[in-house]
Every structure is written in C-alpha cells, then in structure tokens.
N, C-alpha and C positions, 0 to 999 in steps of 0.2 A: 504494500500500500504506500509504506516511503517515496519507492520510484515512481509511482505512480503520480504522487505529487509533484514529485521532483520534474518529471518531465511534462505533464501537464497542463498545471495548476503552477504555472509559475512565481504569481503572485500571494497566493493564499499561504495561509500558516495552519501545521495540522498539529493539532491534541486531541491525542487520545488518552482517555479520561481514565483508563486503566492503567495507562502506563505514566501519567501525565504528559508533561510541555517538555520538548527536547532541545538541543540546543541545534537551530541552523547553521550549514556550513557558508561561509562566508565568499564562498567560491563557486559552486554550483548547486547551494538552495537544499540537499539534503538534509533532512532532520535525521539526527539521531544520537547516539550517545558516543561522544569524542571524535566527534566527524572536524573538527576545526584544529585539527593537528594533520604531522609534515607523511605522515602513515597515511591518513585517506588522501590527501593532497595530490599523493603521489601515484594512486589509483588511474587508469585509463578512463575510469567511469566516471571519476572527478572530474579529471581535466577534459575532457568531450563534455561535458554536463555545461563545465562552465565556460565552454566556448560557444555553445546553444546558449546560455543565459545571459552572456553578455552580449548577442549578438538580437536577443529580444529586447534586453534594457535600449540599446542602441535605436530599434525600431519606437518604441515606445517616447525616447528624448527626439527623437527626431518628427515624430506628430505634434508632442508637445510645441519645438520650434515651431514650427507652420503655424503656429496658431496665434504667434506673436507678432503686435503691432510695433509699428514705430511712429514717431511722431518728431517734426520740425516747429517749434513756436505752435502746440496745437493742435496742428495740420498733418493729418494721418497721410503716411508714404504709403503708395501703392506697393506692393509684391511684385515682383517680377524675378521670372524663372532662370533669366540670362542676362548681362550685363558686360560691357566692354571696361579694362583696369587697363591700364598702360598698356594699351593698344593689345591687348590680350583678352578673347572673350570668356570669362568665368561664369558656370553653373551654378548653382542654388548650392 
C-alpha cells in the first residue's frame, strides 16, 4: 500500500491508524520506518521514485508560473509565448 502511495498519490500523506504516522522520505515520498537515511537513499526504487517526483513537483511549479501576472505602474503585461533578447529569440 506504501508504493502505492508512493507512486500514485503523490501528494497525499498516509496513516495508518494501526501502525500510526511514518516518517516521509524526503526524496521520493515513501512513508515508512527509517526510509530518510543513506540505506534506502541508495535503493534503485528511491532514486527512480524521486526522479518521477521531482519531475511532477516541476510540472506542478510550472502551472503555478503560468498563472502569474505582472504589472508596470498598474498596468497588467500581457503573456507572450516568444520574445526577441539581444537579437536572440527566447521561449517561455
């Protein structure tokens, strides 16, 4: 049920009321007991977990961008997808 979380349910936090609240690894999101030492760290399942995890936190800041204004004296700047910098054309 751990991995299940783990790869799931990236966001949410699991207790189970039998076992109580475990501690999350700070790396790829598994709960469980001694999971935030250099032993599971060094797991294949760790390090894949939290290349998946950080590669959703990354999706997740990058919506959040999009959603931010800017403003001049006020005056909300339009978005735009493409833009020319010293004669060089730059993406979003």
């Amino acid at each position: 049920m751990r991995s299940h979380f783990r790869a799931v349910h990236l966001e949410d936090t699991i207790i189970i009321e039998e076992e109580g609240e475990f501690e999350q690894c700070i790396k790829c999101g598994f709960f469980g007991k001694n999971c935030n030492q250099e032993k599971h760290w060094n797991t294949k399942t760790c390090q894949d977990y939290t290349v998946r995890r950080e590669s959703y936190l990354k999706k997740i800041a990058k919506v959040d961008a999009m959603k931010a204004t800017f403003t001049v004296n006020g005056v909300r700047i339009n978005r735009v997808k493409e833009f020319k910098y010293l004669g060089r054309i730059l993406h979003e």
